[in-house]
C-alpha positions, -999 to +999 in steps of 0.1 A: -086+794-233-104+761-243-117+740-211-090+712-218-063+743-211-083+756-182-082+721-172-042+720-177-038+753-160-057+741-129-036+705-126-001+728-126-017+751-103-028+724-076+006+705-082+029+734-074+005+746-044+004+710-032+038+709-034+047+741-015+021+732+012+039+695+015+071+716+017+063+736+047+050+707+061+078+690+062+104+720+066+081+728+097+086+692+111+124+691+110+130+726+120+104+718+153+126+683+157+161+704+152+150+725+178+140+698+207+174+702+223+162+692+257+156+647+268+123+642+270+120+637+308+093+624+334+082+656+349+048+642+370+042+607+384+011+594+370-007+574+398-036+550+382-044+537+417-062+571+425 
């Protein structure tokens, strides 16, 4: 292979690894938000005054 197809070859590679990586980024955020069934709720009062 020439360096301008090593150079090709390298691009694709990064896109579709890029692109997988962005994928389970953003599979992992809405599968972790789907699964949040409980209110978020006050469980400690914060006192500033101690």
């Amino acid at each position: 292979m020439n360096s301008g197809g090593k150079k090709l070859a390298y691009n694709v590679v990064g896109t579709v690894v890029g692109a997988v990586l962005a994928g389970l980024a953003i599979f992992g955020i809405v599968s972790y938000q789907n699964g949040v069934d409980t209110p978020q709720t006050n469980q400690q009062v914060i006192n500033y005054n101690s």
